[in-house]
PALO-901190 format. One line per 2 residues: number of its first residue (from 1); their letters; for each residue x, y, z of C-alpha. Coordinates in steps of 0.001 Angstrom, whole numbers, always signed. Example, Ala and Ser with C-alpha at 12.3 -4.5 7.8 and 13.67 -1.06 7.14 Angstrom:
1) as) +12300:-4500:+7800  +13670:-1060:+7140
//
This chain:
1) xx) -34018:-6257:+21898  -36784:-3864:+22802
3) xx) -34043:-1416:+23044  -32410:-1915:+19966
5) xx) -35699:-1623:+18115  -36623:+1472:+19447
7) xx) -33416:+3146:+18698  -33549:+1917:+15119
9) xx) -37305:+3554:+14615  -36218:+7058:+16335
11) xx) -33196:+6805:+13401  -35306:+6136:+10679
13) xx) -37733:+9086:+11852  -34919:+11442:+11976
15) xx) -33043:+10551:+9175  -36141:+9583:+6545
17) xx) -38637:+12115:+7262  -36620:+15432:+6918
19) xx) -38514:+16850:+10035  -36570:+19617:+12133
21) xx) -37289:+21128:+15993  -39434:+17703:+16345
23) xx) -39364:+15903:+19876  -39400:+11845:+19069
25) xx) -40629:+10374:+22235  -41956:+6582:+23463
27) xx) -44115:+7792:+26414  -48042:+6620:+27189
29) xx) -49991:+9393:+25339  -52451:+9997:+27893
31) xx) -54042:+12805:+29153  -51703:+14216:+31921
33) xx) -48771:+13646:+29434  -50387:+15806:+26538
35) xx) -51169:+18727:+28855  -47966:+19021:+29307
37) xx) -46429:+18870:+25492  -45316:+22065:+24599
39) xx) -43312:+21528:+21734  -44663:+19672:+18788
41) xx) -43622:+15619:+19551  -44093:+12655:+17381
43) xx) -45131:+9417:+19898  -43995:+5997:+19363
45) xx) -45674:+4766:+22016  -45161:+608:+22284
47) xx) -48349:-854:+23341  -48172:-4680:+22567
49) xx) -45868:-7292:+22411  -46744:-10835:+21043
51) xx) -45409:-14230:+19266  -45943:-14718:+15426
53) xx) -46685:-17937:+16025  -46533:-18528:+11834
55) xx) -42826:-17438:+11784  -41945:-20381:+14421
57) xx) -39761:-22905:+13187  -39086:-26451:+15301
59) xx) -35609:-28471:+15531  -32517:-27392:+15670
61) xx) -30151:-24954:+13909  -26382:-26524:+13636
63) xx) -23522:-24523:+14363  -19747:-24970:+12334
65) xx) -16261:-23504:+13164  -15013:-20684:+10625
67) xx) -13559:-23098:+7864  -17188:-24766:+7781
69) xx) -15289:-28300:+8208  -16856:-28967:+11825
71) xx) -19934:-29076:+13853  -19199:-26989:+16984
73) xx) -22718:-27091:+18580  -26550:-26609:+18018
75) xx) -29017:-23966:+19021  -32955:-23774:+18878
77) xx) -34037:-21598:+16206  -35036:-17565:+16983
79) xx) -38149:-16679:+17934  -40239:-13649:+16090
81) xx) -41893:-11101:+18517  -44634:-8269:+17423
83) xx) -43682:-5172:+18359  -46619:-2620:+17919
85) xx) -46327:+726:+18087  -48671:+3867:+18088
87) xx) -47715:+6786:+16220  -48786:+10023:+16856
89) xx) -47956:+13809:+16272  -48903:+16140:+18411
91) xx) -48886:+20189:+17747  -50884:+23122:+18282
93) xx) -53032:+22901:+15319  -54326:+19613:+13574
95) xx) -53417:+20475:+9935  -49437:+20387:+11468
97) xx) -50518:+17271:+12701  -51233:+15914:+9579
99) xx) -48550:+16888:+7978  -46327:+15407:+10254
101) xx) -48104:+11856:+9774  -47981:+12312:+6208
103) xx) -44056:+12193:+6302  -43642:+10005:+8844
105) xx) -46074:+7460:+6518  -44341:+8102:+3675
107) xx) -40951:+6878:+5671  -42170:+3795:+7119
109) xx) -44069:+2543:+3261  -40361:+3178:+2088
111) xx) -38927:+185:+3877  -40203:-3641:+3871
113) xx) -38298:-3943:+6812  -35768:-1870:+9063
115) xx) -32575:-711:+7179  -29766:-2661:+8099
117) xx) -27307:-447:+9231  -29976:+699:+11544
119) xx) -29855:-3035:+13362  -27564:-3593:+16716
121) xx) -27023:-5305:+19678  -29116:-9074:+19267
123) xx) -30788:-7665:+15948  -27742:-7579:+14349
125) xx) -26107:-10788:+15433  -29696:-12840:+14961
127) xx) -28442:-11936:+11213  -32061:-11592:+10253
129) xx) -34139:-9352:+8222  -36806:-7394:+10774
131) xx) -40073:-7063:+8636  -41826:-3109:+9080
133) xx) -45851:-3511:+8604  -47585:-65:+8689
135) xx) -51342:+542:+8949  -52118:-2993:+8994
137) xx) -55796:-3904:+10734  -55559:-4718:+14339
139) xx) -56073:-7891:+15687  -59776:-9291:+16243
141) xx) -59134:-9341:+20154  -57799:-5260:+20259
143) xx) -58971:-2278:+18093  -57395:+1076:+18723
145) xx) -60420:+2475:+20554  -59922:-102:+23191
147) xx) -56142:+1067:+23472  -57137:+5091:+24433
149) xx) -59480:+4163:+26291  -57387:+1905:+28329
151) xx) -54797:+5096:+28886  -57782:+7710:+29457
153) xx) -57160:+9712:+26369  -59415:+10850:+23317
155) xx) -58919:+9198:+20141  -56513:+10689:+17848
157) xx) -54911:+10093:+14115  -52820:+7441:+14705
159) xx) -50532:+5253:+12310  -49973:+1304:+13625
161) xx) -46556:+242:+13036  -45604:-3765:+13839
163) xx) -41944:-4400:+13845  -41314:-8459:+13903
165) xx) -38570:-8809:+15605  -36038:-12362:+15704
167) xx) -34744:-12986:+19034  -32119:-15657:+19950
169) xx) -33648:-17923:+22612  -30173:-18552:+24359
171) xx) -31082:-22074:+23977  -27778:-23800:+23043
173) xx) -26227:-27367:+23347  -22366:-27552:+22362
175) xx) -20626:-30891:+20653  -17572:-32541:+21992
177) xx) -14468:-32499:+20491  -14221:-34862:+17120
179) xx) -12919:-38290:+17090  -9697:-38538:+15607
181) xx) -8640:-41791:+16200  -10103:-45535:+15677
183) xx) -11452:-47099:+18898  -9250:-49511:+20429
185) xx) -10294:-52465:+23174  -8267:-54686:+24997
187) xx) -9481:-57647:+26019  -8743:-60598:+29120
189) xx) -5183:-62174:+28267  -3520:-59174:+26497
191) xx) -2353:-56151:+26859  -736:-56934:+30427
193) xx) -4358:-58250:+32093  -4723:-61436:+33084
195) xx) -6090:-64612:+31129  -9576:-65678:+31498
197) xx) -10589:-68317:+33958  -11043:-71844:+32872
199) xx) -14685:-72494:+32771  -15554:-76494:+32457
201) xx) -17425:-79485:+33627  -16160:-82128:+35649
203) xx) -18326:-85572:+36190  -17432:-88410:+38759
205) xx) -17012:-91816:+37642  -20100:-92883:+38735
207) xx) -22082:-89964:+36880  -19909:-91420:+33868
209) xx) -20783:-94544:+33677  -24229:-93283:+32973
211) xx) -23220:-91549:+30300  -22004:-94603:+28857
213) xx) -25278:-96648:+29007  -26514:-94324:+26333
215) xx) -28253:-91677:+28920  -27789:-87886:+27856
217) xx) -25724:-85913:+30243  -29494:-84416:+30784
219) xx) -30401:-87666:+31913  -27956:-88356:+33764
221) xx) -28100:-85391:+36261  -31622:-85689:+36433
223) xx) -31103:-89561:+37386  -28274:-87877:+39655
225) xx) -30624:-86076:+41321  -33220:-88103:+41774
227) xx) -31531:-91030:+44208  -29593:-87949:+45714
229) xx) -32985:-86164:+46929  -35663:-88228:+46170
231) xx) -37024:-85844:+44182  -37643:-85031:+40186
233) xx) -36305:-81589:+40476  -32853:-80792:+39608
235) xx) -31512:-78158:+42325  -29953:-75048:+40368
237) xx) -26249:-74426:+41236  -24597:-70950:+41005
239) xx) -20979:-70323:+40861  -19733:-67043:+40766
241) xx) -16051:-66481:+39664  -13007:-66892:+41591
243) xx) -15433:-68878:+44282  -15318:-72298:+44791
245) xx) -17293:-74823:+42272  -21035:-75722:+43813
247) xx) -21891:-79499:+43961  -25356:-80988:+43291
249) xx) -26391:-83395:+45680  -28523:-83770:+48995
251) xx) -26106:-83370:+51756  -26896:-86901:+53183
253) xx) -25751:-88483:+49506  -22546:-88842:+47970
255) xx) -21721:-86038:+45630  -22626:-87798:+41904
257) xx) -20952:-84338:+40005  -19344:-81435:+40666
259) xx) -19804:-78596:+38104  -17228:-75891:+37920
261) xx) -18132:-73161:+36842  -16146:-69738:+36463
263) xx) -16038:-66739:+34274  -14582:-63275:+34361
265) xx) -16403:-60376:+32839  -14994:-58482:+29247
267) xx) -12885:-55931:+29794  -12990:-53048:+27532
269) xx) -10091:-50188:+27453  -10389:-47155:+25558
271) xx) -7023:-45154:+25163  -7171:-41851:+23564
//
């Protein structure tokens, strides 16, 4: 992207100024470099790179085929990146320089953002405008000054230009393939599978006749299980299917009931 961007500014310097037998370079201006300038050079030196953290956007952007009938997937939304840059000329005599930033001022004011035929690569397929800010005021955390002192030059004419640029994350989650048929289940018993298992109680006579004194079947296990143990609690039974049915009952005592017990779990099919 960084690439891209500086390609499209070395265009727009070429092609909007109307300079001629100018060198456009993106070196560090510092002081070993400009001893050795011998022809007269306009700079675009990049010397910060940040987030515009007021351009972020949160969720997700969806995606559809060509016809626009179908979600294909979902990406996170591009980020926007600062790209400053220091402009300089550099000649023999000052007043050249300031012609030089005079034109190359009056190209960048032209444009609100970078010319679209200039964009390629990921600026082009973000299919995003690039905003172009010139001579904006720093930061609060950077002035110029800081910046040539940091490459051990002496302060010269300079012209700030921020490019914003959108980059694509990469971030991207695709969709499966749309349902186009109605869900179909098959349950125990059809469809070739076996029936369910019976599941039912069976009570001995003697645990019947209870029931017909007027005791609730409640009652009557509980009475059950009383002169079986000796004891008020009930002991829990489990049955699991296809194993044989539990009985309740101290093993001392005759069994009073034998519950049966047995299930099979749903069975779900899904045919495409």
């Amino acid at each position: 992207m960084i690439f891209e961007v500086d390609t499209a500014l070395r265009t727009l310097i070429e092609r909007e100024t109307g300079i001629r037998d100018v060198e456009v370079v993106f070196d560090a201006p510092t002081r070993e470099w400009a001893g050795r300038r011998t022809v007269p050079t306009v700079d675009v030196y990049l010397y910060d790179i940040r987030e515009d953290l007021r351009r972020r956007e949160r969720g997700v952007i969806t995606e559809y085929n060509d016809d626009q009938t179908r979600i294909v997937g979902r990406h996170l939304p591009p980020r926007h990146l600062k790209l400053s840059y220091l402009v300089t000329a550099w000649t023999q005599r000052p007043e050249d320089e300031h012609r030089l930033l005079s034109a190359l001022l009056g190209a960048f004011l032209r444009f609100e953002a970078l010319p679209a035929d200039l964009l390629s690569g990921p600026l082009a397929e973000v299919g995003l405008p690039v905003p172009l800010t010139v001579g904006l005021p720093p930061p609060e955390d950077r002035g110029f000054a800081d910046v040539w002192s940091a490459l051990g030059g002496e302060l010269k004419p300079s012209i700030d230009v921020v490019v914003i640029a959108p980059v694509n994350t990469g971030q991207q989650f695709p969709m499966g393939p749309p349902v186009t048929s109605l869900p179909r289940f098959t349950f125990g018993g059809s469809g070739g599978f076996p029936g369910d298992e019976s599941v039912g109680m069976s009570i001995e006579p003697e645990a019947a006749a209870l029931v017909d004194k007027g005791k609730s079947r409640k009652g009557a296990d509980k009475d059950r299980a009383t002169a079986s143990t000796g004891s008020d609690d009930l002991p829990e039974a489990m049955t699991r299917a296809g194993q044989p049915a539990q009985r309740i009952g101290a093993p001392s005592a005759p069994d009073r009931a034998r519950v049966s017990m047995s299930r099979r779990p749903l069975t779900i099919k899904r045919t495409p």
